[in-house]
C-alpha positions in Angstrom: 0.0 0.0 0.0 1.3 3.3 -1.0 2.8 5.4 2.3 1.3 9.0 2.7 2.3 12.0 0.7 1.9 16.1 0.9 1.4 18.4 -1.9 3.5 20.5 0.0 6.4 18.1 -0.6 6.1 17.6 -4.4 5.6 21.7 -4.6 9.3 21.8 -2.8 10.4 19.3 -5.7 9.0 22.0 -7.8 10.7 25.0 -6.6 14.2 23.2 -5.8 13.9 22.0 -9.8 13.8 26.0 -10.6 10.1 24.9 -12.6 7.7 27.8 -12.2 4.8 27.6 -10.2 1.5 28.5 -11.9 -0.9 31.3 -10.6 -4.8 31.8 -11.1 -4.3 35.5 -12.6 -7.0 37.6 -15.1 -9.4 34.6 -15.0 -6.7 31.8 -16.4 -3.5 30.1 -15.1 0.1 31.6 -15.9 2.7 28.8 -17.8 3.6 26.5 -14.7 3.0 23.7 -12.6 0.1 22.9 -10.7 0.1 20.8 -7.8 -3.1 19.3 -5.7 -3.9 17.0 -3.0 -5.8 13.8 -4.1 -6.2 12.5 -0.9 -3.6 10.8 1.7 -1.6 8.8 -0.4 -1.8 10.8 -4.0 -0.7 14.3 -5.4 -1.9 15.9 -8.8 0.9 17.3 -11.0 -0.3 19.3 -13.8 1.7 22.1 -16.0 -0.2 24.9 -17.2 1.0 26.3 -20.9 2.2 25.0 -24.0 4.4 22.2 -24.0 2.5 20.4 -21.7 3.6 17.2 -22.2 6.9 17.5 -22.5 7.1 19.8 -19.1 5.2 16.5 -17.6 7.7 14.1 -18.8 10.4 15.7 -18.0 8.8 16.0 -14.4 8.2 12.7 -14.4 11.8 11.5 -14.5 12.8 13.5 -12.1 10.4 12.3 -9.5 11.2 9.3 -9.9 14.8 9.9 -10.0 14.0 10.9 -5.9 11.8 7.5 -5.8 8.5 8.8 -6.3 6.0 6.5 -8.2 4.6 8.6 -11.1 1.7 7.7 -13.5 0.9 9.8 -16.0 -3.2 10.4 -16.8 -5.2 12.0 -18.3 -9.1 13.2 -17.1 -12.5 11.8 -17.9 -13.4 13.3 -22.0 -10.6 14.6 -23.0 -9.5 16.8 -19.9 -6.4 17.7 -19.0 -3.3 15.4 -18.7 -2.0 15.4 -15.2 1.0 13.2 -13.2 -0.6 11.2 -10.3 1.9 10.8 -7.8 2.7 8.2 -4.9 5.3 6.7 -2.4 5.4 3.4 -2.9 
């Protein structure tokens, strides 16, 4: 069973990286990352701007560089693609 992970953790991945962090501004989000909690033992990653996913695969390695467990989805009709991310 997947151990228990914070946003707030994966958001410090973020910033250490040197990624920008996307902000809510004039009704849309600025080019960035995203990150959300999805309960205990799951994070959201999603990036914000072109390039999407590219920015995500890139993201991905690194995670799981620092042992992370990253799957890469996408949501329900053609939403938007996102990195679910766990401990293992």
């Amino acid at each position: 069973m997947p151990r228990r992970i914070k946003a707030t953790e994966i958001r410090a991945r973020v910033i250490d990286a040197g990624l920008d962090f996307s902000e809510f501004d004039g009704g849309d989000w600025d080019p960035g990352f995203r990150v959300e909690q999805s309960g205990p033992r799951q994070v959201h990653v999603f990036y914000d701007g072109p390039g999407e996913a590219d920015q995500l695969e890139a993201f991905t390695s690194e995670l799981r560089g620092a042992g992370y467990c990253v799957v890469a989805t996408q949501q329900d009709r053609g939403g938007r693609r996102r990195l679910e991310v766990t401990l293992p």
